[in-house]
N, C-alpha and C positions, 0 to 999 in steps of 0.2 A: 279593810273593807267596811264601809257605812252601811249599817241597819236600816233599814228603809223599810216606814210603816208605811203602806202603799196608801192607805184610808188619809192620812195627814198629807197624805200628795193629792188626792185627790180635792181635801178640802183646799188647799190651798189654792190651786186653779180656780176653783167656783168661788173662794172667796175673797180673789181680785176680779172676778166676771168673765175669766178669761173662757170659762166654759159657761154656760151656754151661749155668749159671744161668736166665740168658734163651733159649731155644734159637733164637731165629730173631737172624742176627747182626745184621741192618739195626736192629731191635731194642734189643738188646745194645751197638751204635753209639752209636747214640742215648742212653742212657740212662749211655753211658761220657762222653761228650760234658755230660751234665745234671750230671754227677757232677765234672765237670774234672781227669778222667782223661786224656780226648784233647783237643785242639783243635774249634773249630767246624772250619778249613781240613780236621784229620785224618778228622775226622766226615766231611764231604762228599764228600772224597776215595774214602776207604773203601766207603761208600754207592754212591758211582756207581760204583766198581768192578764191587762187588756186582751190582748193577740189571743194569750191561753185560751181565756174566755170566749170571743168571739168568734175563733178558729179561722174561716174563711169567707164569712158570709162581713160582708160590704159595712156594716153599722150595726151597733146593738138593737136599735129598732128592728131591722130586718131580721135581725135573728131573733128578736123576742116574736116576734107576728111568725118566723115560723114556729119557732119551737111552741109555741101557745096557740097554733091554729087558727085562731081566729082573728083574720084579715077583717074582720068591719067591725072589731073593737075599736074605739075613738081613738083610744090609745095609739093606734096603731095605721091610723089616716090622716095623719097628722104629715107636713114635712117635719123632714129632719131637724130641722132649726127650731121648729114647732114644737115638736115633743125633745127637744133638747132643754126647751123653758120646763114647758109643762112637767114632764117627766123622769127627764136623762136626769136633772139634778138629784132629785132623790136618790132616784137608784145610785149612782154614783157616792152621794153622804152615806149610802147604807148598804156599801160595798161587799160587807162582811153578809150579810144577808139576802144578796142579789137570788135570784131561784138557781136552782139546778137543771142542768140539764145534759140531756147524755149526747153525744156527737155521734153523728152517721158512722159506723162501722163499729163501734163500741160495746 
């Protein structure tokens, strides 16, 4: 079984542009993966990260404007593709220090 640093999956996506190209990163995964850019292992890896993380809610925008309350943060009015430029990059390069946060019933 291959060790998969999720952080080197991620930069590898953004750093053939395939993310923020595709704005949704599961997305972008996927389509890094069809491309054999990353691995199937890196692929799935990445993905479940993702999922873990974002639970149920549509996009990590959407889950950041909820979990952070404040819907008319810039941040956070942005579309998707929008704050994919703007912001999903980082977050993404700096995986390991994305926020916390606690999921409804937790």
């Amino acid at each position: 079984m291959q060790n998969v640093n999720v952080q080197d999956v991620f930069n590898k996506v953004i750093d053939c542009n395939i993310y923020p190209e595709e704005p949704f990163m599961c997305n972008a995964l996927f389509i890094a993966c069809e491309e054999s850019i990353i691995s199937d292992a890196e692929y799935f890896e990445a993905k479940a990260a993702v999922d873990a993380y974002i639970g149920e809610h549509v996009s990590l925008r959407v889950l950041l404007k909820h979990v952070f309350k404040d819907e008319s943060a810039i941040e956070f009015t942005n579309r998707t593709d929008e704050w994919a430029a703007s912001y999903g990059v980082d977050f993404y390069r700096n995986w390991e220090n994305r926020p916390a946060w606690k999921k409804l019933g937790d």
